[in-house]
Structure formats: C-alpha cells, structure tokens
C-alpha positions as CSV (number, residue, x, y, z in Angstrom):
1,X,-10.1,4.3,29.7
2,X,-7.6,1.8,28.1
3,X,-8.1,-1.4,27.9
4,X,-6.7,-4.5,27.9
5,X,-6.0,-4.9,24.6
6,X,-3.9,-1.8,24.5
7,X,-2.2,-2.1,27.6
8,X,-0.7,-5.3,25.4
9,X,0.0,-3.3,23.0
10,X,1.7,-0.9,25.1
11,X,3.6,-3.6,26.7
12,X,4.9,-5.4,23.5
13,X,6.1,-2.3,22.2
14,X,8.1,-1.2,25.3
15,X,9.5,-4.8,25.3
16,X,10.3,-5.4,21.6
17,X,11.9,-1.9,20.5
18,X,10.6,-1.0,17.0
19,X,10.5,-3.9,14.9
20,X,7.8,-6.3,15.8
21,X,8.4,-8.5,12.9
22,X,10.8,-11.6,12.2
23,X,12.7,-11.2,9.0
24,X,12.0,-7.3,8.5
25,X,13.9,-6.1,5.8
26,X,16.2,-3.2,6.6
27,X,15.2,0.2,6.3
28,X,-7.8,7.3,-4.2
29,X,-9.5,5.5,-6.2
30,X,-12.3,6.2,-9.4
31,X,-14.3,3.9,-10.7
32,X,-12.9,4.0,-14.2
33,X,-12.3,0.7,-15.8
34,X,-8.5,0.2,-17.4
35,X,-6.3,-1.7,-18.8
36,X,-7.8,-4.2,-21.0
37,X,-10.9,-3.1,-23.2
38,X,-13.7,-5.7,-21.2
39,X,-11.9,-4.5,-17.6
40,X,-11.0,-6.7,-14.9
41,X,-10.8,-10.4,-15.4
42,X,-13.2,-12.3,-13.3
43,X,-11.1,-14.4,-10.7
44,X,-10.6,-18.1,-11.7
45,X,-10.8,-21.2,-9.3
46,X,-12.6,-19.9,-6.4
47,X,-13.1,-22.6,-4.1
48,X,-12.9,-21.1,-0.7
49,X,-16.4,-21.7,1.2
50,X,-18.4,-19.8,2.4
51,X,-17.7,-20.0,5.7
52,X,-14.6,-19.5,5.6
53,X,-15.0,-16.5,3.4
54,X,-17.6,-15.2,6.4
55,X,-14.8,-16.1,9.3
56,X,-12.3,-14.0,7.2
57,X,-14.5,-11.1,6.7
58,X,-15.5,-11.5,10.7
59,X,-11.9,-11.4,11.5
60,X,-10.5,-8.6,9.4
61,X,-13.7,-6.5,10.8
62,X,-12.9,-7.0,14.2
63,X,-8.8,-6.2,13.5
64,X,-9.8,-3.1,12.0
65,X,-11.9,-2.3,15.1
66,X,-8.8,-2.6,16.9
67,X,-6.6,-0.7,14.6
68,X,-8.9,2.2,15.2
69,X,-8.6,2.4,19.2
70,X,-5.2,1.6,18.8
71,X,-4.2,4.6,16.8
72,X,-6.9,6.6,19.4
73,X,-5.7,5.4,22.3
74,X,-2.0,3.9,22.1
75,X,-0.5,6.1,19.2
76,X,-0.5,9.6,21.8
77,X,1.6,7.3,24.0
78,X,4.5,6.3,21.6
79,X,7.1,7.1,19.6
80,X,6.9,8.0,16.2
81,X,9.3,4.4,15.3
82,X,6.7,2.6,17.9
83,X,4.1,3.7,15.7
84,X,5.4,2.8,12.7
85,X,6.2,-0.7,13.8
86,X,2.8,-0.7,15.4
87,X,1.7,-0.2,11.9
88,X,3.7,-2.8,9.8
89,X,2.7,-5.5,12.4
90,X,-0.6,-4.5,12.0
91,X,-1.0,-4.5,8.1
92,X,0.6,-7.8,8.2
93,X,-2.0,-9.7,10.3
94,X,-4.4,-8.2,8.3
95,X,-3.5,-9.4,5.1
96,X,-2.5,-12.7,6.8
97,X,-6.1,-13.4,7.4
98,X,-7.2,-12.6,3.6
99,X,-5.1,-15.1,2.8
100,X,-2.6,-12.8,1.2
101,X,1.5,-13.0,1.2
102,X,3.6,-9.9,0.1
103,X,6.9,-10.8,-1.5
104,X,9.6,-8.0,-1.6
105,X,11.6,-8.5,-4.4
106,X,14.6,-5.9,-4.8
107,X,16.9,-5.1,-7.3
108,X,19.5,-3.2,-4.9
109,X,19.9,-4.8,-1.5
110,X,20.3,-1.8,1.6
111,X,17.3,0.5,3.1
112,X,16.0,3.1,1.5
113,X,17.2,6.3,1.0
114,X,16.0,9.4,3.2
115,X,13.4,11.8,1.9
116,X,11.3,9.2,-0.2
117,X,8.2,9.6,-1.7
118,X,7.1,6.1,-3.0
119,X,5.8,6.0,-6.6
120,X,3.4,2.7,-7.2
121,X,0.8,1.4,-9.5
122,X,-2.5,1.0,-8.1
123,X,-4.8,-1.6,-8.8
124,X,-7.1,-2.0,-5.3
125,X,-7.7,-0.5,-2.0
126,X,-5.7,-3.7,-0.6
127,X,-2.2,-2.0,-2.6
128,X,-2.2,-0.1,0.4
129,X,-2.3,-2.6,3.3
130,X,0.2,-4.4,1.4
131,X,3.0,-1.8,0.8
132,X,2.0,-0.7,4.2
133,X,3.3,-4.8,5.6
134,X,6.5,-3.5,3.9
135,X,7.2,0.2,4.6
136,X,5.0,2.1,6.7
137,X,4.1,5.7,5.0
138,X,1.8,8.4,4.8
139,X,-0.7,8.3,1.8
140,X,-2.2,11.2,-0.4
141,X,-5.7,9.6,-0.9
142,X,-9.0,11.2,-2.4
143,X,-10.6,13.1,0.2
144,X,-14.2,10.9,0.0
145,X,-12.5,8.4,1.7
146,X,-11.8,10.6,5.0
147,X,-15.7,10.3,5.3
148,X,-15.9,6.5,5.1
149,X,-17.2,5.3,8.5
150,X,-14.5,3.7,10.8
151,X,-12.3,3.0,7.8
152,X,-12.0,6.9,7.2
153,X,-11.4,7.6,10.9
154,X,-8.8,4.8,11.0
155,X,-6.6,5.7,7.7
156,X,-6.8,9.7,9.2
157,X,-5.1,8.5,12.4
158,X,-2.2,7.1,10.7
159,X,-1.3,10.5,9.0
160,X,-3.0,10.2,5.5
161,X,-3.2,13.3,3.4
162,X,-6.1,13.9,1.6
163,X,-6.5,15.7,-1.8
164,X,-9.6,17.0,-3.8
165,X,-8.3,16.0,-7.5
166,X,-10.9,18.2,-9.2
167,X,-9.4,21.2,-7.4
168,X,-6.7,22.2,-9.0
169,X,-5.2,24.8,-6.3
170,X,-6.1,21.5,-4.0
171,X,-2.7,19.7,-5.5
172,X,-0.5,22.6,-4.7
173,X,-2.1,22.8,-0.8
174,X,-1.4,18.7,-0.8
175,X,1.7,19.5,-2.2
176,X,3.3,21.6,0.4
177,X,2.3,19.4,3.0
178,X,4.1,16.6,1.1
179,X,7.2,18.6,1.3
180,X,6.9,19.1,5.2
181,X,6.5,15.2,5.5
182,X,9.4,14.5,3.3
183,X,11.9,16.9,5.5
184,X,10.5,15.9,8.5
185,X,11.7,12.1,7.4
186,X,8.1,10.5,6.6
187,X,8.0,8.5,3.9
188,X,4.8,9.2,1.6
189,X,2.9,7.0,-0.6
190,X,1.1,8.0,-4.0
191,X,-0.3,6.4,-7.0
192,X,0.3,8.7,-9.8
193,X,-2.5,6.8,-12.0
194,X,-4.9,8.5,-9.8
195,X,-7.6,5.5,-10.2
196,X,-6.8,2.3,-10.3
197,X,-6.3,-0.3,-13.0
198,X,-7.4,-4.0,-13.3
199,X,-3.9,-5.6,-13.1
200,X,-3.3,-6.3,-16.8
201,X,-1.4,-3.4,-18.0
202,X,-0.5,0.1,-16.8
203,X,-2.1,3.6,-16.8
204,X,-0.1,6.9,-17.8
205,X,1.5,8.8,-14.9
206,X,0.2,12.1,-13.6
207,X,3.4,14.3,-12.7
208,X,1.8,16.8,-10.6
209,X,2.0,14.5,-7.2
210,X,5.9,14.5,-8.0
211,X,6.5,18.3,-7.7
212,X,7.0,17.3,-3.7
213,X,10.1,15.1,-4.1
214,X,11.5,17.9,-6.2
215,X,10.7,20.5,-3.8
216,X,12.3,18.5,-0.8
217,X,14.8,17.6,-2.8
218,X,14.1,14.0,-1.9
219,X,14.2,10.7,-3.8
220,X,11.7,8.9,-5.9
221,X,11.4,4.9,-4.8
222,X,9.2,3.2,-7.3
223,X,7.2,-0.2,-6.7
224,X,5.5,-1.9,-8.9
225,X,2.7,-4.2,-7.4
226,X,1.3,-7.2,-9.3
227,X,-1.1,-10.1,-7.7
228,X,-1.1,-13.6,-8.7
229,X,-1.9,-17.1,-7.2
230,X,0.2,-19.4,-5.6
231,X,0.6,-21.4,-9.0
232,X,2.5,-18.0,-10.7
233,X,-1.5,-17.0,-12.6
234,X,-2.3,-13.6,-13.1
235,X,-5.1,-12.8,-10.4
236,X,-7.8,-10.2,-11.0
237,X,-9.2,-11.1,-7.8
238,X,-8.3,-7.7,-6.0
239,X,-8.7,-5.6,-8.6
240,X,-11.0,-2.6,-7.6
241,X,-12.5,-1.5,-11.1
242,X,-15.9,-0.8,-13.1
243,X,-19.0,-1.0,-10.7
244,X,-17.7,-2.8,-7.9
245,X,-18.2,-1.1,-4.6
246,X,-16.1,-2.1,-1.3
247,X,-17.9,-4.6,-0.3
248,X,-17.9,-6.9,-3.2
249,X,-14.6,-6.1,-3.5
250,X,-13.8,-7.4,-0.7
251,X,-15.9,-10.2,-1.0
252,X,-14.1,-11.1,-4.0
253,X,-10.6,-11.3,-2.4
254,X,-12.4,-13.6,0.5
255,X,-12.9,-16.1,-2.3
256,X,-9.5,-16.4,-3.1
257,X,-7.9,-19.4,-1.3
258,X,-4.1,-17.9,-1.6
259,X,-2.6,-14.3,-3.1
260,X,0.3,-13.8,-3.8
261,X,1.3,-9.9,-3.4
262,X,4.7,-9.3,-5.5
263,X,6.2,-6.0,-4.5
264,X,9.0,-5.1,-6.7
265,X,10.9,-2.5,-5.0
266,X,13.1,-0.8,-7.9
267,X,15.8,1.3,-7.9
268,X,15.5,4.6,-6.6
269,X,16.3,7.7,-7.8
270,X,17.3,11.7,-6.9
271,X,14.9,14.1,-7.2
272,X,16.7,17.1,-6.8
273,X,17.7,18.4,-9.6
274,X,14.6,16.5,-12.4
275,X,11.7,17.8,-13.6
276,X,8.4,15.9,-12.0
277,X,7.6,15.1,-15.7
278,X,10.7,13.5,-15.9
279,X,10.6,11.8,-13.0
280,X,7.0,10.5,-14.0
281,X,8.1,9.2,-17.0
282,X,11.5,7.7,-15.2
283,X,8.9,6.1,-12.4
284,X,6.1,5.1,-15.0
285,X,9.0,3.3,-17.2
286,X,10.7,1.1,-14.5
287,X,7.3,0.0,-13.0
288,X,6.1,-0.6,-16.3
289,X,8.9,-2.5,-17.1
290,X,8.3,-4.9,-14.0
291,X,5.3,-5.8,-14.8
292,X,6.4,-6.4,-18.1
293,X,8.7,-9.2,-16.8
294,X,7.6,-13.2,-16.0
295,X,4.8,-13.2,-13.2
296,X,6.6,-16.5,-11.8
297,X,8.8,-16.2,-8.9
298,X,11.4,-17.0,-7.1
299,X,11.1,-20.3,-5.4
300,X,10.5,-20.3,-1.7
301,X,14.2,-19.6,0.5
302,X,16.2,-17.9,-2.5
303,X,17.5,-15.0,-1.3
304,X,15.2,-12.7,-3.4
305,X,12.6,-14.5,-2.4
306,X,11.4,-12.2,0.9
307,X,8.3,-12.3,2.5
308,X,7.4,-8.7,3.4
C-alpha cells in the first residue's frame, strides 16, 4: 500500500519537474590505513553534545528508512530524471542533518559532458552521499556492502554496481555493465584507490575501473573531495580508516559541530582514444593536485563559492 509519505513524494515531483533544489548547478571500502604513517588524525574540537549527537543519529536513521520505501515504492512510478532529482534532494537533507555542507568549486563553468564516468578520491562512506547532493550516479562498490541490512537494500535500489575485487574475471563482468550505463547516459561513480585514505594525502590509482570510459568512448570527470571545518582546518573527522567499523564512524562525524565538504569538480577529459593507464595517471594527477592547493575557501557569495 503507499503511504502518505510517498504520495508526497509523488505529488512534489509531479509539481516541481526535476530539480527539487534551489541553486542546482547545471548539468568499497578496506580497512587499510593510508596516507600518513600513524593513519587518520583524531578529530579536534568536538563539542557537539551528546544529545545532539543522539537527535542526529535518530534523524538520519529514520531518513534512511524513508529512502528505502521510497526507492521501493515511488521509484517504479517515475521517470528516470524524477529519480534522479528524487535522489539529489534526498542526499542533501541527509547530509544537512550531519551538519555537513558540500561546496562545488569548478574550474570550467557549463554541465558535464555526456558519457561520464566520475573519477574521485575516497576517504569515507559519506564521499558518496556527498557527490551524490551534487550529481546523482551509479556507484561500482564492493559487493559486502550489497549484504548490509537496509543500507545494502537501499544503495541496490538506486542502481549501484557491485564488484568482487579479488576476482579478477569479476572487473571485466563490472566492466561491461559500466559500458551499458555509460551509453545508456548514466553517469557512474568509482574510486580508483579502491580503499579509502584518511584525508591527508593521496593513494595510487588503479586503472582497471577506467577500461569502461574507453570502451564507451565516454569522458573522465575527476573530483577531488577534501573535508575541513568551518574555520578552513583539515578534518579527519569522516575519515573511514584502520579499525573503525560504521558505527563509530559515524559516531565520529556526529561529534563534529560543522563539515565543510569541498568538491572540486576539475576539468574533464575524452576517453576515447587514451589508454585507462593514461587516464589514471591524468585523473590521479589533477585530483592530486587539488588537494595539493590551500584548504581555505572562497568566502561565502563569490561566485565559486557554490553550495552543492
């Protein structure tokens, strides 16, 4: 039966088109510590009590709760551009009530080309909730997730792929189904690191992931993801590394009062004539060279200043 919270659902999307945001821009994880030697850097300055770290992690339950009979029960009825809107207006409450604010910065103003297989750095499970604010897409993901309870469910709905990285005949199968999404017009997500790092620095690429872009003869948009606090400090806060398991991970990010997520969206580049090693290299380069840059940002109302 539907209920009432979809028939809302239903309702704002056949009244509001596809974007359900104001100021929308046009358009797998290990457990392997990284980056510096002693891993991630404990979070500084947490201050946020504990009740309101309880309220937030009441909150985000009960949205993700709702995600999950939305994409059961509303996705069947929409359009593929509902869905996606749907899903961008979804990932932005959610990180809204963790207290964390994407910034898109761009070097080259316009959408983004067709075909596009998004190259990022990961450092936490929250890298995709954020890009995901920004550009809805399909991720390739580690196949242990598809058996997490509810979360698994919910990330299948929206049209995740799943890999088995120790297979190597796995990547070709993940590989072709890439390709289909690309020249059907998804966009797809992956994080060539293939585990995640703690913020400070940046793993080497893993070319294999690429080999779809080629194959569609697509493009390659990379984004480089950094976190920091409202006061322009690094923030280790979200970083998903060592022995930390979900839960204190996302405990952690609770006891941040403000995040900051800075998505620099680079530019992007053709695919169809490279070799995915050179693309890797070309992808690892300009992220690495993001991150490299200042952490401050622009101030608040500059025109590269924009919320995602």
């Amino acid at each position: 039966m539907r209920t009432s919270f979809d028939r809302a659902i239903l309702r704002e999307v056949t009244s509001t088109g596809t974007d359900l945001a104001v100021g929308d821009e046009p358009q797998g994880r290990t457990r392997e510590p990284s980056g510096s030697a002693s891993g991630a850097p404990m979070p500084r300055g947490r201050t946020t009590p504990t009740l309101v770290r309880l309220l937030r992690c009441a909150r985000a339950l009960m949205h993700i709760v709702g995600g999950l009979g939305t994409t059961v029960f509303v996705f069947p009825r929409v359009s593929t551009e509902q869905r996606e809107a749907i899903i961008r207006r979804w990932c932005r409450q959610f990180v809204a009530m963790l207290a964390v604010e994407p910034r898109v910065h761009r070097t080259e103003a316009g959408a983004m080309p067709n075909h596009v297989l998004i190259v990022a750095n990961h450092i936490s499970w929250l890298d995709i909730f954020v890009l995901l604010s920004f550009q809805p897409a399909r991720f390739v993901a580690k196949s242990d997730l598809k058996r997490m309870p509810v979360v698994g469910r919910l990330i299948t709905n929206v049209g995740t792929l799943y890999i088995e990285r120790e297979r190597r005949r796995d990547t070709h199968t993940v590989n072709r189904a890439t390709v289909e999404a690309l020249q059907h017009g998804d966009v797809v997500a992956v994080f060539p690191e293939a585990t995640t790092s703690d913020g400070t620095g940046l793993l080497k690429f893993h070319s294999s992931l690429l080999q779809s872009a080629v194959d569609a003869k697509g493009h390659v948009q990379p984004i480089a993801i950094r976190y920091r606090t409202p006061h322009d400090e690094f923030c280790g806060a979200p970083a998903y590394v060592g022995e930390l398991n979900l839960v204190q991970s996302f405990w952690r990010v609770t006891g941040e009062p403000r995040i900051v997520a800075d998505l620099h969206v680079l530019p992007a580049f053709s695919a169809a004539t490279a070799h995915r090693r050179e693309l890797s290299r070309a992808a690892e380069e300009a992220i690495r060279t993001a991150l490299a840059s200042p952490a401050r940002g622009p101030a608040p109302g500059t025109r590269d200043d924009r919320r995602a």
